[in-house]
mmJSON file of the N, C-alpha and C atoms, coordinates in Angstrom:
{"data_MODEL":{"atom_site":{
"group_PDB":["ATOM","ATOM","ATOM","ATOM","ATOM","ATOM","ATOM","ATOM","ATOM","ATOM","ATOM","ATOM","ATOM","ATOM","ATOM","ATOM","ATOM","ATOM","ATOM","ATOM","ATOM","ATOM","ATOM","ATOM","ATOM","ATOM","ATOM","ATOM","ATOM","ATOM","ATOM","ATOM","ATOM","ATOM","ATOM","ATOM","ATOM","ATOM","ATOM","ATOM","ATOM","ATOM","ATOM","ATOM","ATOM","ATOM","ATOM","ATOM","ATOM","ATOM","ATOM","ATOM","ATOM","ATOM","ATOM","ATOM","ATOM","ATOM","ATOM","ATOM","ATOM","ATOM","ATOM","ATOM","ATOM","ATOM","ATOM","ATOM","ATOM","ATOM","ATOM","ATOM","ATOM","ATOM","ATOM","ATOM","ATOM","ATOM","ATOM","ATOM","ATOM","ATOM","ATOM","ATOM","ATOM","ATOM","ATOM","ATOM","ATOM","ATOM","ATOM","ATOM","ATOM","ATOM","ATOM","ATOM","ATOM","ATOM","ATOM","ATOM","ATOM","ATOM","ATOM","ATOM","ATOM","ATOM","ATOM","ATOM","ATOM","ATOM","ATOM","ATOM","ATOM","ATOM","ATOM","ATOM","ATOM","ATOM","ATOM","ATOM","ATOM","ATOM","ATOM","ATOM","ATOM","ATOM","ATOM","ATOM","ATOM","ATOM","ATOM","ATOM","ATOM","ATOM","ATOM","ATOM","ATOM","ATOM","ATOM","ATOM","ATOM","ATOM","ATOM","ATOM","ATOM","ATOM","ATOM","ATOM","ATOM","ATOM","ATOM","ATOM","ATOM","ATOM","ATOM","ATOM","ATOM","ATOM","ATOM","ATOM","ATOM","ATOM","ATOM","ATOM","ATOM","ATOM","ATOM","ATOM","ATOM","ATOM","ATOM","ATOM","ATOM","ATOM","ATOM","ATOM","ATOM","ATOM","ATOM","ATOM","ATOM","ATOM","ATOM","ATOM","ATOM","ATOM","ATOM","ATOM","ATOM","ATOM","ATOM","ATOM","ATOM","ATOM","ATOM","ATOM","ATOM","ATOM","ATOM","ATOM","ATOM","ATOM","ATOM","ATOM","ATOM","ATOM","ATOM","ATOM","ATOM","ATOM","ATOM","ATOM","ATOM","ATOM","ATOM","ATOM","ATOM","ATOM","ATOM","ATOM","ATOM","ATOM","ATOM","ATOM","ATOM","ATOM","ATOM","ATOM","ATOM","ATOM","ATOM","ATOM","ATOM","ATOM"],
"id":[1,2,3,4,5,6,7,8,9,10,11,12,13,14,15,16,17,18,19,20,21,22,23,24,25,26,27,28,29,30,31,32,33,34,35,36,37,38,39,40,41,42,43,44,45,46,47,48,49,50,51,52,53,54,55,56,57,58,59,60,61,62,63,64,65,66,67,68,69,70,71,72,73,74,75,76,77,78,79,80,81,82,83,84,85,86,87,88,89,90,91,92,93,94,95,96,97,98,99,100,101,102,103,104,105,106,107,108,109,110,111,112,113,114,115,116,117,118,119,120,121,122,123,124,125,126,127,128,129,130,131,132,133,134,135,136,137,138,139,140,141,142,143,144,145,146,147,148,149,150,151,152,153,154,155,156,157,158,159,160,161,162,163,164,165,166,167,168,169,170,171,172,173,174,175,176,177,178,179,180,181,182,183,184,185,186,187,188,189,190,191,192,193,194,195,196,197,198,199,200,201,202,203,204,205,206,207,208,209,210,211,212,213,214,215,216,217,218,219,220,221,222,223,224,225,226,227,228,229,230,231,232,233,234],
"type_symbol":["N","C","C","N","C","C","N","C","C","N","C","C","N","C","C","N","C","C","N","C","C","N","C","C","N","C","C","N","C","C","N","C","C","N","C","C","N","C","C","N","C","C","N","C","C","N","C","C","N","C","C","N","C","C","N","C","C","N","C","C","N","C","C","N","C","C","N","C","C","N","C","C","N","C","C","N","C","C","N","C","C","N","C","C","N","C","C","N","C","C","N","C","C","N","C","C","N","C","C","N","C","C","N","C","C","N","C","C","N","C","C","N","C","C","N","C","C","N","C","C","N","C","C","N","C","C","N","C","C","N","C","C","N","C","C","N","C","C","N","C","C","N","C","C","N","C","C","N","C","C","N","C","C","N","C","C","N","C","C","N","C","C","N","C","C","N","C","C","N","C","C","N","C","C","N","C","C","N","C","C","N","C","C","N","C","C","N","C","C","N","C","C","N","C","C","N","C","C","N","C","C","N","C","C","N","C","C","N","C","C","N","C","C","N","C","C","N","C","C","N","C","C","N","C","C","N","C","C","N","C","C","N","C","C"],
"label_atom_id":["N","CA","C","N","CA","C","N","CA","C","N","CA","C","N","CA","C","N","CA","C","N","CA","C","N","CA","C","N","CA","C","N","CA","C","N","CA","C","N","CA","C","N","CA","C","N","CA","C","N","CA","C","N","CA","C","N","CA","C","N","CA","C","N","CA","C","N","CA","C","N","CA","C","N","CA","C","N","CA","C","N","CA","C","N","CA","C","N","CA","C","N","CA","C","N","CA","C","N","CA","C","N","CA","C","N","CA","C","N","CA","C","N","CA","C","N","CA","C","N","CA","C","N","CA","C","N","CA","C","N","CA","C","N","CA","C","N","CA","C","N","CA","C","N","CA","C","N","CA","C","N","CA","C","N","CA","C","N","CA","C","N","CA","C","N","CA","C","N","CA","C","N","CA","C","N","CA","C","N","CA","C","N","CA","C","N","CA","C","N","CA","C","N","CA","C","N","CA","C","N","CA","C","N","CA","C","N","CA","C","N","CA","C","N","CA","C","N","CA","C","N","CA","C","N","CA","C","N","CA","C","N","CA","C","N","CA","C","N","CA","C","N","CA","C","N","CA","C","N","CA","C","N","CA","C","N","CA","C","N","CA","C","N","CA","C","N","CA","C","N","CA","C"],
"label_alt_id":[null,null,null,null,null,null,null,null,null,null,null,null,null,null,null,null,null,null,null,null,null,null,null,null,null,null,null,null,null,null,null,null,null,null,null,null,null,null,null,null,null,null,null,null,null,null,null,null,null,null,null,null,null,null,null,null,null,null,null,null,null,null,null,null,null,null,null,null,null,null,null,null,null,null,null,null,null,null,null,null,null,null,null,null,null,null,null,null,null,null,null,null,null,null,null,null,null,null,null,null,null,null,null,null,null,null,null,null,null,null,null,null,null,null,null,null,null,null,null,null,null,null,null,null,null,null,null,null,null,null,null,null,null,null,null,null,null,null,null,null,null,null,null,null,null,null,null,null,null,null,null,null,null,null,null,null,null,null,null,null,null,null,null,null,null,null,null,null,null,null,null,null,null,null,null,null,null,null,null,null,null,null,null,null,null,null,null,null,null,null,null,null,null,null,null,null,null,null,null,null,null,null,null,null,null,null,null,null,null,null,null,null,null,null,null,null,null,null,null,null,null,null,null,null,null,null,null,null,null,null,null,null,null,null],
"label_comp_id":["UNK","UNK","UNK","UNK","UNK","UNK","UNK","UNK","UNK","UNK","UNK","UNK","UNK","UNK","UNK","UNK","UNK","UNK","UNK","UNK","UNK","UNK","UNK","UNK","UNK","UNK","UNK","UNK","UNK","UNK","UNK","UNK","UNK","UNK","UNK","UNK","UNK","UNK","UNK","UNK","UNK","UNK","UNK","UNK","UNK","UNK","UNK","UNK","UNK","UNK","UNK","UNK","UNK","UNK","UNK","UNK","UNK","UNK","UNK","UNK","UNK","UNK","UNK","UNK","UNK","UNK","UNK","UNK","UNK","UNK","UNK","UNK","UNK","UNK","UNK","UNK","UNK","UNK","UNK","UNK","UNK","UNK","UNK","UNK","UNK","UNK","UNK","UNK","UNK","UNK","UNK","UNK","UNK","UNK","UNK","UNK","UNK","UNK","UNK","UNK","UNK","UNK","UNK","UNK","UNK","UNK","UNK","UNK","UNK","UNK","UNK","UNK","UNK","UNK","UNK","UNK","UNK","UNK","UNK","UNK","UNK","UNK","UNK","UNK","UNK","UNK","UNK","UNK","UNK","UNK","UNK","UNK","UNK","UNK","UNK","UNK","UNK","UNK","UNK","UNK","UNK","UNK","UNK","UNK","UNK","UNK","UNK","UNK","UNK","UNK","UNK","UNK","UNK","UNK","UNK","UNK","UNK","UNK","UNK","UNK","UNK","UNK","UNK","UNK","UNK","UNK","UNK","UNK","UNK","UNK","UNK","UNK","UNK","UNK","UNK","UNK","UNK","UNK","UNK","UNK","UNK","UNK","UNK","UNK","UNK","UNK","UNK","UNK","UNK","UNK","UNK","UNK","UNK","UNK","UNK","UNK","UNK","UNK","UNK","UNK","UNK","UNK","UNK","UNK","UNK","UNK","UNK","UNK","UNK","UNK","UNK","UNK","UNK","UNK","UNK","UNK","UNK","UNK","UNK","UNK","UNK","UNK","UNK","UNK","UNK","UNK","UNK","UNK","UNK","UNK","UNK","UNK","UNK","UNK"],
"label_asym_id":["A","A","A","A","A","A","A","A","A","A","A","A","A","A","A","A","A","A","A","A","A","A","A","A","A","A","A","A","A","A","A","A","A","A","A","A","A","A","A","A","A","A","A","A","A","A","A","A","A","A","A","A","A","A","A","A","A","A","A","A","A","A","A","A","A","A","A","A","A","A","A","A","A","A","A","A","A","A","A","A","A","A","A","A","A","A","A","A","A","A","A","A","A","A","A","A","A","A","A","A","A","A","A","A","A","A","A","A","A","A","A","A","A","A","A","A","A","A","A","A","A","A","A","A","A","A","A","A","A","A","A","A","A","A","A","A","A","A","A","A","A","A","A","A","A","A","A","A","A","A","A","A","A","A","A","A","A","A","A","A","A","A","A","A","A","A","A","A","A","A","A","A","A","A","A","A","A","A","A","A","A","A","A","A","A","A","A","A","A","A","A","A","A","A","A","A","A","A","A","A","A","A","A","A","A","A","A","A","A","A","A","A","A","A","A","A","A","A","A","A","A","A","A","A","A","A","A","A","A","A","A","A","A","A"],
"label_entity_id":["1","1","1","1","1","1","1","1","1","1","1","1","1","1","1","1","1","1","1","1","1","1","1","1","1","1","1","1","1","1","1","1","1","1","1","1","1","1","1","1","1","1","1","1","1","1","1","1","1","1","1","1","1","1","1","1","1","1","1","1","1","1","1","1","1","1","1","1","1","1","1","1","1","1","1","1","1","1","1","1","1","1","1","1","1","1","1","1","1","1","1","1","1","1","1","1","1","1","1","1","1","1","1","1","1","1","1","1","1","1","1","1","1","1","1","1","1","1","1","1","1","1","1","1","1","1","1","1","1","1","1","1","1","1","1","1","1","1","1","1","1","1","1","1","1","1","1","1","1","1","1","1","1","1","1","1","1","1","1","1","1","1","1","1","1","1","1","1","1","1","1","1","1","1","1","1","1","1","1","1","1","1","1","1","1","1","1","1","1","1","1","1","1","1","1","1","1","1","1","1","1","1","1","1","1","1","1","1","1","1","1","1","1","1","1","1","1","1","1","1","1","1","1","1","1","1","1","1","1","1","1","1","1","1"],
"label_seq_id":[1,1,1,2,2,2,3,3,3,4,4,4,5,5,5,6,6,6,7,7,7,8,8,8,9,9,9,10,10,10,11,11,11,12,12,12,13,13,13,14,14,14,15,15,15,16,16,16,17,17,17,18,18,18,19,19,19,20,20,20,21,21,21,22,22,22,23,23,23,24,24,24,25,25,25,26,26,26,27,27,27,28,28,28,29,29,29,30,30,30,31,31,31,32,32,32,33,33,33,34,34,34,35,35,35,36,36,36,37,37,37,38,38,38,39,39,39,40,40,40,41,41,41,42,42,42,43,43,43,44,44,44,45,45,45,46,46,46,47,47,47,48,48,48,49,49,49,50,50,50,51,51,51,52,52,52,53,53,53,54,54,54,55,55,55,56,56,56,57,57,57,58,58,58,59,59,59,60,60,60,61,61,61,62,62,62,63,63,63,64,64,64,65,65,65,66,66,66,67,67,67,68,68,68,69,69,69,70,70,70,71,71,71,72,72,72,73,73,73,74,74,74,75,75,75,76,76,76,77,77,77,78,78,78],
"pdbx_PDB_ins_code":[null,null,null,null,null,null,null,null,null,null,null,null,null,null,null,null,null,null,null,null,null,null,null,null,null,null,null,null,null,null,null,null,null,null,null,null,null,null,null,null,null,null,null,null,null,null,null,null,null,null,null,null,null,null,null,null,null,null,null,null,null,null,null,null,null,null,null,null,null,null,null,null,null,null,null,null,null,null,null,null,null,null,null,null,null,null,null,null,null,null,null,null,null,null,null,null,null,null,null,null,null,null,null,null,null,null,null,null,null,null,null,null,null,null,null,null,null,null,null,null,null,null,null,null,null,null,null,null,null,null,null,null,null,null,null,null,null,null,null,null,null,null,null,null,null,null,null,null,null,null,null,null,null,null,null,null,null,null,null,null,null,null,null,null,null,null,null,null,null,null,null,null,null,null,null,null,null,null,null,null,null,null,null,null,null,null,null,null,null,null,null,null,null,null,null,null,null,null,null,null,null,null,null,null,null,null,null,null,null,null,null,null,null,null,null,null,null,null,null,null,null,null,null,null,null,null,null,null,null,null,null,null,null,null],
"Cartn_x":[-13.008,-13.27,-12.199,-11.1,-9.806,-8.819,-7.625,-6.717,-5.542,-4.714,-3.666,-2.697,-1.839,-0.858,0.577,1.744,2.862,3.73,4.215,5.267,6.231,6.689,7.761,7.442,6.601,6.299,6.234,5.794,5.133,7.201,8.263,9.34,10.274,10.116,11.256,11.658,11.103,11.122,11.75,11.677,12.375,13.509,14.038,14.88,16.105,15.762,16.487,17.398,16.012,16.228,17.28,17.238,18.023,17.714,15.61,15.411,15.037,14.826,14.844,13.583,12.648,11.189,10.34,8.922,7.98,6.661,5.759,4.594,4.036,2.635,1.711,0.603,0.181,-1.12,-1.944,-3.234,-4.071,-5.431,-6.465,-7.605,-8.591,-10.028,-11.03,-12.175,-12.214,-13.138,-14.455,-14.947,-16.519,-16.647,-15.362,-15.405,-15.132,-15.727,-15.754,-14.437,-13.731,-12.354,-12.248,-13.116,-12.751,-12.238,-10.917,-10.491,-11.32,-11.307,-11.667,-10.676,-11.262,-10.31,-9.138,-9.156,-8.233,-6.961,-7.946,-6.849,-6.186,-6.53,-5.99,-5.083,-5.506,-4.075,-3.52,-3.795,-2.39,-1.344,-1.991,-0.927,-0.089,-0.531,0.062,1.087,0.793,1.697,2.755,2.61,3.673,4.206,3.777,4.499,5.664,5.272,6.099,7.511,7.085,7.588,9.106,8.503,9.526,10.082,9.881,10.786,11.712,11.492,11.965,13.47,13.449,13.957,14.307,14.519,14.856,14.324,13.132,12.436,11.197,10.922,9.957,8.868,7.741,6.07,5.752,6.055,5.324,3.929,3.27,1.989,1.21,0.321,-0.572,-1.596,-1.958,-3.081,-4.241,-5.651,-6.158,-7.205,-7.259,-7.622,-8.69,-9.86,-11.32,-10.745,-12.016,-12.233,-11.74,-12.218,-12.032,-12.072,-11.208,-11.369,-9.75,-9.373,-8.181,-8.089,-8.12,-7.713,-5.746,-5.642,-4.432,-4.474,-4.517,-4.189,-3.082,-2.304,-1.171,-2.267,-2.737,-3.383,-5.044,-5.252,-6.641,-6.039,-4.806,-4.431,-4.466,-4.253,-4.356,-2.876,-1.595,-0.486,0.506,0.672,1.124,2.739],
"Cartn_y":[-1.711,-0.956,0.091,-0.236,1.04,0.556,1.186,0.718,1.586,2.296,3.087,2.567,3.331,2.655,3.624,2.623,4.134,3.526,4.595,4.334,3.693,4.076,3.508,1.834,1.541,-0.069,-0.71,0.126,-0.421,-0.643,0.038,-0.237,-0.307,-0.767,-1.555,-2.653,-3.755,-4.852,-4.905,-3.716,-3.494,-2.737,-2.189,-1.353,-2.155,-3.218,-4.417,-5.062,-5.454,-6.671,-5.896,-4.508,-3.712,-3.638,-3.79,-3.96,-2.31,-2.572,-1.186,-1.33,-2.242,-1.795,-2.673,-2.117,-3.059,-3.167,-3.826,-4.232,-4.252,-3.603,-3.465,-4.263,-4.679,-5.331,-5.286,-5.295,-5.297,-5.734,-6.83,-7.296,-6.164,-6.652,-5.313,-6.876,-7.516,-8.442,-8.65,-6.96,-6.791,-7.531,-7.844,-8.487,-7.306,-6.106,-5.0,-4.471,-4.576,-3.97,-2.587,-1.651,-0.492,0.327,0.975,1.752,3.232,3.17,4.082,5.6,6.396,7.552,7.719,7.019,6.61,5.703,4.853,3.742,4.436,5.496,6.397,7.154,7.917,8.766,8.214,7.023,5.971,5.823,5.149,4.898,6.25,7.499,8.492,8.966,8.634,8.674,7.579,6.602,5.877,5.511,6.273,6.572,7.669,8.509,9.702,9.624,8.072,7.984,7.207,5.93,5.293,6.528,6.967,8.248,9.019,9.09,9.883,8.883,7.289,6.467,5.438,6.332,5.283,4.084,3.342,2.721,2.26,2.022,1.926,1.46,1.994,1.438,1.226,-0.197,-0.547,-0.602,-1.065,-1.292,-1.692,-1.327,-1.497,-1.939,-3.281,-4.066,-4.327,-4.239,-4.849,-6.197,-6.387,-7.747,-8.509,-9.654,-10.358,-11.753,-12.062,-13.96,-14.441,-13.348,-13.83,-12.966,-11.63,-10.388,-9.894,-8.915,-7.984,-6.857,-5.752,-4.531,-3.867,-3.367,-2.983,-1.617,-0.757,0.87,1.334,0.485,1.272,1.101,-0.177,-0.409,0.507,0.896,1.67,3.324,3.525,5.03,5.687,4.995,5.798,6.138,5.586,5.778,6.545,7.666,8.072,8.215],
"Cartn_z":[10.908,9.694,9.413,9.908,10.202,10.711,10.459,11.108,10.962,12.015,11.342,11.156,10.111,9.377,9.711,9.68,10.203,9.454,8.223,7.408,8.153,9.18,10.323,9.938,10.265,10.532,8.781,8.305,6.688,6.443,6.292,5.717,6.467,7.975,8.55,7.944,7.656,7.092,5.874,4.879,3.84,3.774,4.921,5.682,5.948,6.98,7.118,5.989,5.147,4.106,3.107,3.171,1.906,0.839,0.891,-0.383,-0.985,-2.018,-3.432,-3.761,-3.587,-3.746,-2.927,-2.42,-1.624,-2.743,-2.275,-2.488,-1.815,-1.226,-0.261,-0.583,0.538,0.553,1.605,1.685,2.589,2.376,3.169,2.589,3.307,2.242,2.856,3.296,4.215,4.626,3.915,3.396,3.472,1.953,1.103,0.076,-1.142,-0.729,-1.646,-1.807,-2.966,-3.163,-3.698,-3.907,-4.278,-2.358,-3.316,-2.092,-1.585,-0.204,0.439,0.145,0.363,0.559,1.409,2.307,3.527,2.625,1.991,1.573,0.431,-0.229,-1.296,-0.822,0.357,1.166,1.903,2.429,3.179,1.523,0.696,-0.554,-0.603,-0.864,-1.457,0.113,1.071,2.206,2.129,1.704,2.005,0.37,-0.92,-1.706,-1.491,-0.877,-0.429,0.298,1.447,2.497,1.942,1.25,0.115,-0.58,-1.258,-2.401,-1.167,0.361,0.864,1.446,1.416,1.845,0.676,-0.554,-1.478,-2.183,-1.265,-1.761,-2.142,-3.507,-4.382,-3.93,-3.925,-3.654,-5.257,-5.28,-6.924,-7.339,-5.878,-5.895,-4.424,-4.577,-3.361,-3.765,-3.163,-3.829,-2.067,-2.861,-1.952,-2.547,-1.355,-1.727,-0.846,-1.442,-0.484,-1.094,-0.74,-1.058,-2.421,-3.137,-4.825,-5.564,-5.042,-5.657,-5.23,-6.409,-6.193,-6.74,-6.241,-7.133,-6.966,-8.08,-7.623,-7.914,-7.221,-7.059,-8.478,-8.471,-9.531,-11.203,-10.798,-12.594,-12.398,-11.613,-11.203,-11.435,-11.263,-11.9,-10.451,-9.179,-8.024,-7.419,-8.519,-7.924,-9.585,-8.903,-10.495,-10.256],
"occupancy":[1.0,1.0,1.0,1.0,1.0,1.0,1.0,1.0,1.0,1.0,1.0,1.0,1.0,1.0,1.0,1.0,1.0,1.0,1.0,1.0,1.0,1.0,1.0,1.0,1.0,1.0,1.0,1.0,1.0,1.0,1.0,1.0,1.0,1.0,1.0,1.0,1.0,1.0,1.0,1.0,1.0,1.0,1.0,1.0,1.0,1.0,1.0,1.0,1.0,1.0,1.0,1.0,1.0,1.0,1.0,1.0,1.0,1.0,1.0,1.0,1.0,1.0,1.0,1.0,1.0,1.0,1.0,1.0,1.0,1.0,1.0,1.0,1.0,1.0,1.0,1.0,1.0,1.0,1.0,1.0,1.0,1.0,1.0,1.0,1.0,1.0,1.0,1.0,1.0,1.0,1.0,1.0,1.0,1.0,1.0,1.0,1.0,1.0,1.0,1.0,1.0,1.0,1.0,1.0,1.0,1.0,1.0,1.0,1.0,1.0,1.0,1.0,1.0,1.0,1.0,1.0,1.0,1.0,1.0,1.0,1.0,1.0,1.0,1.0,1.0,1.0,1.0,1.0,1.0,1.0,1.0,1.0,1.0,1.0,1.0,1.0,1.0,1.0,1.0,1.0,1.0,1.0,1.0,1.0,1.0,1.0,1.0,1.0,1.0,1.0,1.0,1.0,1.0,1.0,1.0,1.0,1.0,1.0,1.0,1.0,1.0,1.0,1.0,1.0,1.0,1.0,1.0,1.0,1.0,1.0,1.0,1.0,1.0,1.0,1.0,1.0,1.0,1.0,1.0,1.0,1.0,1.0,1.0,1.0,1.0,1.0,1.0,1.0,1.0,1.0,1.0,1.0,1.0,1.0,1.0,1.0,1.0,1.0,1.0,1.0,1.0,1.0,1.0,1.0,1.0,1.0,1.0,1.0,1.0,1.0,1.0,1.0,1.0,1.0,1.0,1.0,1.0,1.0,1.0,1.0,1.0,1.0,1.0,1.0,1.0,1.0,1.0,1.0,1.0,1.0,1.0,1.0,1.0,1.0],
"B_iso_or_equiv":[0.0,0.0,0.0,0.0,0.0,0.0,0.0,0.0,0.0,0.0,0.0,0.0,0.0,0.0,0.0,0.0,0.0,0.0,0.0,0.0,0.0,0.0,0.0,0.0,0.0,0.0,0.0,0.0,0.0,0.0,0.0,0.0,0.0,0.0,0.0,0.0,0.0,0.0,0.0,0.0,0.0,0.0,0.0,0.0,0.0,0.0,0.0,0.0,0.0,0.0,0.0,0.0,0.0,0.0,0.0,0.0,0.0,0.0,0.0,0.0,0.0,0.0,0.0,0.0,0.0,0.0,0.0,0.0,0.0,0.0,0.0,0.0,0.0,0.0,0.0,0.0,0.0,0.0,0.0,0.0,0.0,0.0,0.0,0.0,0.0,0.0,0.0,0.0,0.0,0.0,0.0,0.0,0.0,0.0,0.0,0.0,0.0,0.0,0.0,0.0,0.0,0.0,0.0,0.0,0.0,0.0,0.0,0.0,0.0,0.0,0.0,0.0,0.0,0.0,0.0,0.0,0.0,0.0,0.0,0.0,0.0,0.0,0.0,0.0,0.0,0.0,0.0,0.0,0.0,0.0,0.0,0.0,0.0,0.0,0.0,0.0,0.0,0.0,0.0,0.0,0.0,0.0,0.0,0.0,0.0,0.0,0.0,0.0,0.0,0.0,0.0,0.0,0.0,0.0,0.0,0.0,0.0,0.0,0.0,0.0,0.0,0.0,0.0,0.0,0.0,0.0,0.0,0.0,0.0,0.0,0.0,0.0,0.0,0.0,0.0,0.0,0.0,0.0,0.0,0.0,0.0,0.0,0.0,0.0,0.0,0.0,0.0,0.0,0.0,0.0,0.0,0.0,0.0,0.0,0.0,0.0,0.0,0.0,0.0,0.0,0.0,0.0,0.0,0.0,0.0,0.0,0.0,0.0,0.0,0.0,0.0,0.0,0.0,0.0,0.0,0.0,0.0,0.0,0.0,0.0,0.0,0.0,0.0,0.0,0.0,0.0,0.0,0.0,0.0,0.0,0.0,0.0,0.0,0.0],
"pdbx_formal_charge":[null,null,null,null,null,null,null,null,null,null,null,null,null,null,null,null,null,null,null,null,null,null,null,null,null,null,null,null,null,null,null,null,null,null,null,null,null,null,null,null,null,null,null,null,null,null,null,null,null,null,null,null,null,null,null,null,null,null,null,null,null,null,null,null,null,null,null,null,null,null,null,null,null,null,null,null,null,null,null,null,null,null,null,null,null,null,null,null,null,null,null,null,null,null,null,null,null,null,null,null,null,null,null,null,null,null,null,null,null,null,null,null,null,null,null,null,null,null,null,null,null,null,null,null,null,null,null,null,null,null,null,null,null,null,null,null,null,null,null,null,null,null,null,null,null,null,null,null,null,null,null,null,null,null,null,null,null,null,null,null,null,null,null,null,null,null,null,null,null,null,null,null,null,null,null,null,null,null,null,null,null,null,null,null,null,null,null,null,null,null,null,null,null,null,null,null,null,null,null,null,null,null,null,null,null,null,null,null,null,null,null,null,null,null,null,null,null,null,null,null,null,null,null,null,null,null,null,null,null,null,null,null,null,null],
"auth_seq_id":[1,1,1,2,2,2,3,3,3,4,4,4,5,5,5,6,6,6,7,7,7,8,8,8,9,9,9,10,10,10,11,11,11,12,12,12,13,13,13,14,14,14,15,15,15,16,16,16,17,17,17,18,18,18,19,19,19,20,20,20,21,21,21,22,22,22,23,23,23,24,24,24,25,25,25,26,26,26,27,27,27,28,28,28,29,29,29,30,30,30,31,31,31,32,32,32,33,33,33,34,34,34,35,35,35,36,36,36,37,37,37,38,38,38,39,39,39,40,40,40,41,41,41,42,42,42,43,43,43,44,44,44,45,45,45,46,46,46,47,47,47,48,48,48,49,49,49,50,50,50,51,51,51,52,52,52,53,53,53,54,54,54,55,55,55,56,56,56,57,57,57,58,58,58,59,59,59,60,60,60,61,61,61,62,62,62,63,63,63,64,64,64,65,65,65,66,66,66,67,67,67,68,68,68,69,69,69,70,70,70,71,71,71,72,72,72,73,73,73,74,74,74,75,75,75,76,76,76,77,77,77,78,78,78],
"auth_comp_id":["UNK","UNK","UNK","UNK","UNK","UNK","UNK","UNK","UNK","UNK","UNK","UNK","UNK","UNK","UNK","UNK","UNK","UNK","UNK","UNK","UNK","UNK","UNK","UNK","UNK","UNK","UNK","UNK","UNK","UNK","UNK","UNK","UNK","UNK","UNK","UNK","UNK","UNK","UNK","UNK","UNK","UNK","UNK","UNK","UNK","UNK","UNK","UNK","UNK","UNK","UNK","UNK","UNK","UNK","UNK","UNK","UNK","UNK","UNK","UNK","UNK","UNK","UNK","UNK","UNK","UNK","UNK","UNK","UNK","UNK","UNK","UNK","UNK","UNK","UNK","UNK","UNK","UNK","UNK","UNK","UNK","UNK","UNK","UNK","UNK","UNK","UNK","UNK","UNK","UNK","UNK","UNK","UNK","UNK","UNK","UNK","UNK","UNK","UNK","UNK","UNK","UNK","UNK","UNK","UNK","UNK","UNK","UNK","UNK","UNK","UNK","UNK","UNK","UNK","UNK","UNK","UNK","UNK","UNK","UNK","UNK","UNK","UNK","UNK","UNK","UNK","UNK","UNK","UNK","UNK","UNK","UNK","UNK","UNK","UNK","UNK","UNK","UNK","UNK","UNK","UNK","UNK","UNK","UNK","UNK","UNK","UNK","UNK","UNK","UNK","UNK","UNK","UNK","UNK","UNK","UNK","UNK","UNK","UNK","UNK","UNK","UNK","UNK","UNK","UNK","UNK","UNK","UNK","UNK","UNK","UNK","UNK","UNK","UNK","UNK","UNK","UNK","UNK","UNK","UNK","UNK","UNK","UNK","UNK","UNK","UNK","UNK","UNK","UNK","UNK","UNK","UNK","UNK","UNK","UNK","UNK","UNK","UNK","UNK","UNK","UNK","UNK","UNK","UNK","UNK","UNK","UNK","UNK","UNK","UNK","UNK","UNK","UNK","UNK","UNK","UNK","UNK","UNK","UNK","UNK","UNK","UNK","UNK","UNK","UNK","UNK","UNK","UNK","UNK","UNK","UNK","UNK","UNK","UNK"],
"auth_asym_id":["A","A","A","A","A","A","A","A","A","A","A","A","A","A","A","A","A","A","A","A","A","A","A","A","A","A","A","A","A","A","A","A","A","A","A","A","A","A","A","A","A","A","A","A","A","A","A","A","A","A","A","A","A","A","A","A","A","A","A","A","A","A","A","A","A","A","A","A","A","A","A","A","A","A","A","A","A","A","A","A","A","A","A","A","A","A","A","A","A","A","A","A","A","A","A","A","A","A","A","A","A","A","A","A","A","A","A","A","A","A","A","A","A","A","A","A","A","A","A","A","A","A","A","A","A","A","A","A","A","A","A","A","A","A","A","A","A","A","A","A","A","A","A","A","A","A","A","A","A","A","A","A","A","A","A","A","A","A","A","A","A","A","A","A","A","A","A","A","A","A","A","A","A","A","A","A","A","A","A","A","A","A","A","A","A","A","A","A","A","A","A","A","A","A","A","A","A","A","A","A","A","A","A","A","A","A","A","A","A","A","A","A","A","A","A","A","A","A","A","A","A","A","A","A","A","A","A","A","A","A","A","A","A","A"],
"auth_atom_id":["N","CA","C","N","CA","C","N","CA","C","N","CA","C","N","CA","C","N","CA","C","N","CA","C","N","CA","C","N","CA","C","N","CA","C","N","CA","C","N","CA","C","N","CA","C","N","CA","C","N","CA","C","N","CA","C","N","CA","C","N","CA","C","N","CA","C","N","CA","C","N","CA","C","N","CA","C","N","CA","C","N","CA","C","N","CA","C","N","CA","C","N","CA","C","N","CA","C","N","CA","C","N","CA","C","N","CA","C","N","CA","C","N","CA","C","N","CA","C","N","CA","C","N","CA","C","N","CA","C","N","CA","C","N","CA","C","N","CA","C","N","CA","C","N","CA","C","N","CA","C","N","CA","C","N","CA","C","N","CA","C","N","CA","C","N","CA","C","N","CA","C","N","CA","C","N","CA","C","N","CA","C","N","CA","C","N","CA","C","N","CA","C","N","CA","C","N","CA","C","N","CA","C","N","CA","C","N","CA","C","N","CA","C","N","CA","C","N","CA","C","N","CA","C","N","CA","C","N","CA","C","N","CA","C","N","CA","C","N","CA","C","N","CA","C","N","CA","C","N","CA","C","N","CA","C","N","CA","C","N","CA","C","N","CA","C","N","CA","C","N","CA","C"],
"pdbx_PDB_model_num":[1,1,1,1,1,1,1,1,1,1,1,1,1,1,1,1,1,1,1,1,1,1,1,1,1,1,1,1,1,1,1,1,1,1,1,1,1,1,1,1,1,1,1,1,1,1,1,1,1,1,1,1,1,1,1,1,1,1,1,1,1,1,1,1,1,1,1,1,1,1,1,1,1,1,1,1,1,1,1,1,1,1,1,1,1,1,1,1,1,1,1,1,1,1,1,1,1,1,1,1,1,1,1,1,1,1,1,1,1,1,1,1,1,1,1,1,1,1,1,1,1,1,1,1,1,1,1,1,1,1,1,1,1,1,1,1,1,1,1,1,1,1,1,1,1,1,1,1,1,1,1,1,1,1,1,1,1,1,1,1,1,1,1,1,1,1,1,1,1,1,1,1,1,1,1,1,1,1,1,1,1,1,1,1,1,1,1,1,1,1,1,1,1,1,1,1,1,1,1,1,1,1,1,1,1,1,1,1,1,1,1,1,1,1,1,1,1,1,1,1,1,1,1,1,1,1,1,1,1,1,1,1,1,1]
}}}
C-alpha cells in the first residue's frame, strides 16, 4: 500500500538517455485511481527534482485494470 520513491532512481534512466522530459507512471491495484496525498507530494517532489536537473515531469499518470488518471489534466501539477 506504499512504496518509497527516490528522485535518484525516478531520473537515472533519463539522466543516461539525455532525455529533456519524463513521464511517470504508477498503478494503484485497488483499481481506485484518485491520488493519495503521498502520491500528490511524491509528484510535487520529483517536479522540483526535474526543474533542479533540467528535466521536464510532463505528467504523472496513475493507472488500474481499466482506469487512468493523469495528475497534470486533474490540476495537481501546475
Amino acid at each position: 500500500n506504499s512504496s518509497m520513491v527516490s528522485p535518484r532512481e525516478v531520473f537515472k534512466t533519463a539522466i543516461m538517455q539525455n532525455a529533456a522530459s519524463i513521464i511517470i507512471a504508477h498503478n494503484h491495484p485497488s483499481s481506485d485511481v484518485e491520488p493519495s496525498p503521498e502520491d500528490i507530494e511524491v509528484t510535487k517532489r520529483l517536479v522540483e527534482s526535474g526543474q533542479l536537473l533540467g528535466i521536464e515531469v510532463l505528467d504523472h499518470l496513475i493507472v488500474s485494470n481499466h482506469r487512468y488518471l493523469s495528475l497534470r489534466e486533474k490540476g495537481f501539477m501546475v
